[in-house]
N, C-alpha and C positions, 0 to 999 in steps of 0.2 A: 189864199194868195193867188193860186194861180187855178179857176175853175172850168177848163176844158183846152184840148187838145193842140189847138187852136194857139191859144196863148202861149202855151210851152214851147210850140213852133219858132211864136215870134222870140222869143226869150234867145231859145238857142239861134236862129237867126243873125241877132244881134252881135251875140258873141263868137260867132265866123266870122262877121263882117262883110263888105260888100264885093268884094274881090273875088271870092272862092266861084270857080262855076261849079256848080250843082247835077247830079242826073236827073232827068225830067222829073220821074216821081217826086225826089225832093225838093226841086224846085216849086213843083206845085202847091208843098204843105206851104212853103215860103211866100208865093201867090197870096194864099188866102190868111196868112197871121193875123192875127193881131198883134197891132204895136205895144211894146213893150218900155215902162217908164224906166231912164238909166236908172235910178235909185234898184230895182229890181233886176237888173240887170249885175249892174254890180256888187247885189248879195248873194245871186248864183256862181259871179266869177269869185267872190271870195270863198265860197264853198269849196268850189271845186278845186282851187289851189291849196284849199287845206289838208285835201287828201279825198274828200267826200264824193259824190254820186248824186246830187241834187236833184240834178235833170231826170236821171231814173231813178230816185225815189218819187219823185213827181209822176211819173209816167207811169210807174206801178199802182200811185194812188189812183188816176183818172182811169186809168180801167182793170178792171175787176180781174181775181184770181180767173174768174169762168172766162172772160172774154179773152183774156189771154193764154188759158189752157190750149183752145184750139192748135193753138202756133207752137205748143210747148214753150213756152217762155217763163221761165220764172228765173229772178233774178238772186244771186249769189252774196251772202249777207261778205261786207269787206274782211273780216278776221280768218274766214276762209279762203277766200284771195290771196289772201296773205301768207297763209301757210302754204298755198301751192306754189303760190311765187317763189317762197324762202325753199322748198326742196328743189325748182329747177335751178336755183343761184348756187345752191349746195353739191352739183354735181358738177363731175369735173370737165363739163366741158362747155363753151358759152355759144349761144345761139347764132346763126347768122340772121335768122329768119324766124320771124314767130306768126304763128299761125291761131285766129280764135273764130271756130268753127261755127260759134254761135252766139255772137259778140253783143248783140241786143244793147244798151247804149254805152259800153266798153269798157267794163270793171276790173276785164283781165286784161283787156289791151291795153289801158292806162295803166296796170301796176305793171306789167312787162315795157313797159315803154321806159320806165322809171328805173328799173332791176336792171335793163338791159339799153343804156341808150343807143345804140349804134347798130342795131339789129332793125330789119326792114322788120313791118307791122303789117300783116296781112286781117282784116277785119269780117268775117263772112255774115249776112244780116239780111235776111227777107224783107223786114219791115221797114219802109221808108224814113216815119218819125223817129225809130230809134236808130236809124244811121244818121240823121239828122242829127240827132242828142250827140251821138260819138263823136259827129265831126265839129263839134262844137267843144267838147271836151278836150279835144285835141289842138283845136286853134287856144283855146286858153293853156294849155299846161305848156301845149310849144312841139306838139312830136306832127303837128299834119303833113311835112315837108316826106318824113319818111313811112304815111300812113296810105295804104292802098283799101280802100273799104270795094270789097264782091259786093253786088246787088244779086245775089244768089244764095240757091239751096246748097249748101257745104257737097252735097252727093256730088254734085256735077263740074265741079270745078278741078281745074290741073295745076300741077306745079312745076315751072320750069328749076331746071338741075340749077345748084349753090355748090359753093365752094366751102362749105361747112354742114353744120346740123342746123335742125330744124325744130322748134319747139311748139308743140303739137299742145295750147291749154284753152281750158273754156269747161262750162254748162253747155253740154250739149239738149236738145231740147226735147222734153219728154211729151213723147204724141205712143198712145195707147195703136195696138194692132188696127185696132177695130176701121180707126179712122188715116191708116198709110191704105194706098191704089195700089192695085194690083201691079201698075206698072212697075211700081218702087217695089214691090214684094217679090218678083221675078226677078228686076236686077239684083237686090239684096241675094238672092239664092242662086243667082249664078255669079255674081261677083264674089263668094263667100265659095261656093265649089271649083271655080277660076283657081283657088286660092289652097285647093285643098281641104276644105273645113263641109263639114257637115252644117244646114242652118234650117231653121224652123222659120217660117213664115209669120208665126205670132210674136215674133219679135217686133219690139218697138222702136221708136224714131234714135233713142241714142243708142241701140246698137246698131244702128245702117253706120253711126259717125263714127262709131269705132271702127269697122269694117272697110270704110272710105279711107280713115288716118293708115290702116294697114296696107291696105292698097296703094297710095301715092306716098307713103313713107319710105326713108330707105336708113338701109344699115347706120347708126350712129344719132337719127334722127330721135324723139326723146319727147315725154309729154305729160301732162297729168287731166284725167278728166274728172269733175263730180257728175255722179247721178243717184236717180233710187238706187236702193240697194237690192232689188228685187231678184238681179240678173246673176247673184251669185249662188242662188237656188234653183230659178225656176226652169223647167225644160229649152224653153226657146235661149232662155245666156247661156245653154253648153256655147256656142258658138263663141263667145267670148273669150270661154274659160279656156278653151281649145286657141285660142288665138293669142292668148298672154302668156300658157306654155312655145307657144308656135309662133316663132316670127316677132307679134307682137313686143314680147318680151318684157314681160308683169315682172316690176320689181316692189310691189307695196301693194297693199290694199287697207285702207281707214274706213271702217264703218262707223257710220255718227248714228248717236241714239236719236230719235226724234225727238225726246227731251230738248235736245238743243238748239232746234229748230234750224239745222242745215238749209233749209228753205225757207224762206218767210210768209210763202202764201198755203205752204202744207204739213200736214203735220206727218210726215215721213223719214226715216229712214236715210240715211244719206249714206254713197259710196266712193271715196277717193281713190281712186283706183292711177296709179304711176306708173310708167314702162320707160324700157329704154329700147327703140328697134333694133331687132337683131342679133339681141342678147338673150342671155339667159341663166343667170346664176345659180349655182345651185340650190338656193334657197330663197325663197320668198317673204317676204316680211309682212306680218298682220298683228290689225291692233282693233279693239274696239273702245271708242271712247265714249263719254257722258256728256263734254263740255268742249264745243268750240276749242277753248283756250288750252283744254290739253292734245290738240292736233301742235302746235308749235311747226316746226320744219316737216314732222312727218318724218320722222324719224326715231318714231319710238314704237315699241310692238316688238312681237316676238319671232323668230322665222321658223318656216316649215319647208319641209324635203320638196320640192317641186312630185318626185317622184307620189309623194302620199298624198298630195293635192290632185293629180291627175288622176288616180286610180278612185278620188270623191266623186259621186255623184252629186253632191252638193259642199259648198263650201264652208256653210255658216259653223257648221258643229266646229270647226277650224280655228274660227275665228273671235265668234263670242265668248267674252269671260265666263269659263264654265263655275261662277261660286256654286259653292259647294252646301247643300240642306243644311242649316241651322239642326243646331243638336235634339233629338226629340223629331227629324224631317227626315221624308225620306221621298223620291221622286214617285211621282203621281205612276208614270209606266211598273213600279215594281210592285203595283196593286190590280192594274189594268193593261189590257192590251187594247189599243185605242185602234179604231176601224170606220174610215171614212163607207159613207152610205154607198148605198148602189148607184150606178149609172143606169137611168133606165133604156139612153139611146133614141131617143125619140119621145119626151112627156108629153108632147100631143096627142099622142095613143094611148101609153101605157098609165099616164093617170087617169082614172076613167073618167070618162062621160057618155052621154047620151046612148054611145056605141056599145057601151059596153052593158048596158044597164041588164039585159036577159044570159050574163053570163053567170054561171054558179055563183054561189055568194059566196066561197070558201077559197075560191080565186081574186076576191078583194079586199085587198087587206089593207086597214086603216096604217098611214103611213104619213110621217111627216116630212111636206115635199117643197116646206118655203122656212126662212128661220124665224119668221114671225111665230108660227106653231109652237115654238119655241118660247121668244120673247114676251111672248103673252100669256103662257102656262099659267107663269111666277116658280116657286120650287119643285111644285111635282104636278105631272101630266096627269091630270085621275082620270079625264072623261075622252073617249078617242072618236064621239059619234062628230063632231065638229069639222076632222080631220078630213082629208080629201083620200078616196080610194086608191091605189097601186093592184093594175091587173097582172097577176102572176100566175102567170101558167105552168105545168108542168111543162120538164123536158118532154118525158114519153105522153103520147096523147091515146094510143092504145088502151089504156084503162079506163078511159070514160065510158059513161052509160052513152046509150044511144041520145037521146035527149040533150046529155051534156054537148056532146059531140059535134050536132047540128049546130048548139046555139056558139060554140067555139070557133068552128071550122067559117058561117057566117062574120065575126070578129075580124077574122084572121083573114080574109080576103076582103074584109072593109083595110085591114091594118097594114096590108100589100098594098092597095093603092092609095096609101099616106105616106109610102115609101121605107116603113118602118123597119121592112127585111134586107133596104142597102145600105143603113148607116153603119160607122165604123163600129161600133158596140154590136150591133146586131151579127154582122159579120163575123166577130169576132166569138161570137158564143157558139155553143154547142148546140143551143136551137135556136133559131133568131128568134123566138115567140117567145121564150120561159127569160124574166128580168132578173130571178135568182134575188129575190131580199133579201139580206140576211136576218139573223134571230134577232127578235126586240133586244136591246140592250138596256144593260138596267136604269144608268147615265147617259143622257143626253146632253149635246153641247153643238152648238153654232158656229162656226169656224172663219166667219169673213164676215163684217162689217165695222162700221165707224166708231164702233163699243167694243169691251170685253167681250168676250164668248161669254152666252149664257148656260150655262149648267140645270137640268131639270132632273127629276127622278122620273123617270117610264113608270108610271107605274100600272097603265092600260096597255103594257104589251105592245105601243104602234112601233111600227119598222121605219128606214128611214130610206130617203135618199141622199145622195151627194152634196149635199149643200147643208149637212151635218155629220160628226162624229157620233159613234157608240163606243161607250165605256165598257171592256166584259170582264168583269173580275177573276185574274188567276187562280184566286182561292176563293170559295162561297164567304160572302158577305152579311152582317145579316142589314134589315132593314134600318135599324137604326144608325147603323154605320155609315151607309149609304147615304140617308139623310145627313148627317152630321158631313162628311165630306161634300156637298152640294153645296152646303150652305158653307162649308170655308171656301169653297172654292169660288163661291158668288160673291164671297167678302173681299180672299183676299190675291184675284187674281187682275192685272190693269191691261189694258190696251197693249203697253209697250212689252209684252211678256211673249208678242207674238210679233210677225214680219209687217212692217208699216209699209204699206205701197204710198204710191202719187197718188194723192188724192185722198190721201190720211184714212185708207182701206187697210186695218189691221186682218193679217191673214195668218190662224195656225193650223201649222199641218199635224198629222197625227205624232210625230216627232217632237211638238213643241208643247203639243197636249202631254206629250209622253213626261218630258223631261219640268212639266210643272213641278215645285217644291210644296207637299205637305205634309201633317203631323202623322206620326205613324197609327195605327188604329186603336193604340191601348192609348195615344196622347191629344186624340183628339177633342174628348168627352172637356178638356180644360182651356182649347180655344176654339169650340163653338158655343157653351154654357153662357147665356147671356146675364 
């Protein structure tokens, strides 16, 4: 119906009409439209008055999850709108002012428009088309008179004082470290120490928004955001966490299974995360659900002590329904101690090559240093000559032969000026030269990508690095056990058993390796027997 950018222009166009003046940008898209037939026109205003999102269902189709990652934009299926809307209606105090940080073509601004008629609508939107779509959404439904759309980044903008509260909702927009400027990285770290908070720089674009709402927020002010759920584990969301005890004032947190696709263009994880500025109750409410449809008001879950949520260094063990091993189960950790690989600090050195080649052979030790090594085994590792080397040096270097010594000490002043001896790992050890592997493990497993973790049996002894776990059994095993546990765990362990990031990257930590469920070792022989 509608096959480029271009078209959708004119479509929403139409339906602002001819009146509205426009800022330049949007004007432009309006410039170049294509005209749009009324019959077409008036299947989009019928949509859109039946409650729907037409315009950004369209805009989502015409470009791509990728195209639109850059910007963090990914758009907010309505049943979840819906529940954030019904929990800020549920509280007891009504907005003067609502704010949507990241409003892309207005899903939360139109259901708050609706929730709340008489509250001014503030709209924040980088993208010209989808401010386009809003304000088009807006002249149909009927709220443009009270709609202010920002042609801005959410960071930079101010709020003059109200005479009430302020309802702080949206998708704020998920943009990876990698690709926020240093400039934004700097204000992030001092507007966050400004503030009293500790913050890591590998933080992402929706915690800079959280950080902004706490900073131009005040006392009585009140919000709800979704994002991944990534920030209530990983090191860089302490800052967060620290912020919804502090100030913020965390009153709920929903994590949605990716089963339910909280997202529509990923398969993740999702986090509803509610606050009221300024408060603080004693107890915090969390819930984990399966289904959209059991989010409702956001009002269901169980509460925890604020007290024992600050003292986690992570929050999920908190929060996930802990079911309990089926009878005959028992958790995968009460067999193993699970142990992320070594950091080697620099793999442009310490995996060898060229440099390395006249070093002992008893200082390279086959090691698997990508999780293909892995994925391509199949059930067990037999053969390690394929493998890529790991130089491991002793700490003390004093016991070398003379020989050795030479062709060491050579290395090691190639491996100084690669920089090898100022990165933070190297720093941090007791020799900056010795990477310290630890012992083969007997189980191997993969820990990050778009699949299950793969499970292998070592059974050539390679060492690993960080971009895999080792399984080390509590008690000796024997080999058949070992097998038999590989192979249920390759059967019956999925994707969703571990943390789904943006971008549908399932990540487990040794903790999530720990708490897998399987049969105990006298019950396994009857669910691996084919």
């Amino acid at each position: 119906m509608i096959e480029s950018e271009d078209q959708l222009a004119g479509v929403a166009a139409a339906l602002i009409g001819p009146d509205m003046v426009l800022p330049r940008l949007e004007q432009r898209l309006v410039d170049r439209r294509e005209a749009a037939s009324p019959e077409l026109v008036a299947t989009f205003r019928r949509g859109i008055e039946a409650g729907g999102d037409p315009l950004g269902d369209v805009f989502c189709a015409l470009r791509s999850p990728e195209e639109r990652r850059e910007d963090g934009a990914t758009y907010t299926p309505p049943a979840i709108v819906a529940s954030m809307i019904a929990w800020a209606q549920r509280q007891s105090k009504t907005p003067v002012r609502i704010v949507d940080p990241g409003a892309g073509s207005g899903r939360f601004t139109i259901a708050a428009a609706r929730a709340f008629p008489n509250a001014e609508l503030i709209a924040v939107e980088i993208d010209p088309l989808a401010r386009l779509l809003l304000r088009a959404n807006a002249a149909v439904i009927g709220f443009a008179d009270r709609l202010f759309v920002r042609a801005s980044d959410f960071r930079r903008i101010s709020l003059p004082a109200t005479n009430g509260p302020t309802l702080f909702i949206g998708n704020p927009p998920y943009v990876r470290h990698h690709q926020i400027s240093e400039r934004w990285k700097d204000w992030f770290g001092k507007t966050a120490t400004a503030l009293g908070f500790r913050a890591s720089k590998l933080a992402g674009l929706h915690i800079h928004f959280f950080l902004k709402t706490r900073s131009i927020g005040r006392p009585g002010d009140f919000g709800a955001f979704i994002t991944a759920a990534e920030w209530i584990d990983v090191n860089y969301g302490s800052v967060l966490r620290q912020m919804l005890a502090n100030g913020l004032g965390g009153a709920s947190l929903h994590v949605i299974s990716p089963d339910a696709r909280p997202f529509a263009d990923a398969l993740t994880t999702g986090a509803i995360t509610a606050f009221n500025l300024g408060e603080r109750p004693d107890r915090f409410l969390v819930d984990s659900v399966d289904s959209v449809e059991s989010l409702a008001d956001l009002s269901s879950g169980s509460t925890i002590e604020w007290a024992t949520l600050e003292e986690a260094p992570r929050w999920s063990i908190h929060i996930r329904k802990g079911a309990k091993p089926a009878p005959g189960h028992i958790e995968l950790g009460d067999l193993f101690r699970v142990h992320r690989g070594q950091v080697s600090g620099a793999n442009g050195v310490w995996i060898a090559g060229p440099q390395a080649e006249k070093l002992p052979k008893r200082y390279l030790l086959p090691c698997i240093t990508k999780a293909r090594d892995l994925l391509e085994a199949g059930a067990t590792l037999e053969d390690a000559s394929g493998l890529r080397r790991v130089v491991d040096l002793p700490r003390d270097l004093n016991d070398l032969e003379d020989a050795e010594r030479d062709s060491v000490e050579r290395f090691l002043v190639w491996a100084r000026k690669q920089g090898a001896h100022e990165s933070y790992v190297a720093r941090h050890r007791r020799a900056w030269w010795s990477v310290g592997l630890k012992d083969p493990a007997p189980i191997l497993c993969t820990y990050m990508a778009r699949r299950a973790p793969g499970f292998v049996r070592n059974a050539c002894g390679a060492r690993h690095l960080n971009i895999a776990h080792g399984l080390y059994p509590r008690e000796p095993l024997d080999d058949a056990t070992l097998s038999r546990l590989v192979a249920y765990l390759s059967k019956n362990v999925c994707i969703n058993s571990g943390r789904i990031y943006a971008g549908g990257l399932a990540k487990f930590e040794p903790g999530e390796v720990s708490r897998l469920p399987v049969p105990s070792p006298d019950r396994l022989p009857e669910f691996t027997v084919q």
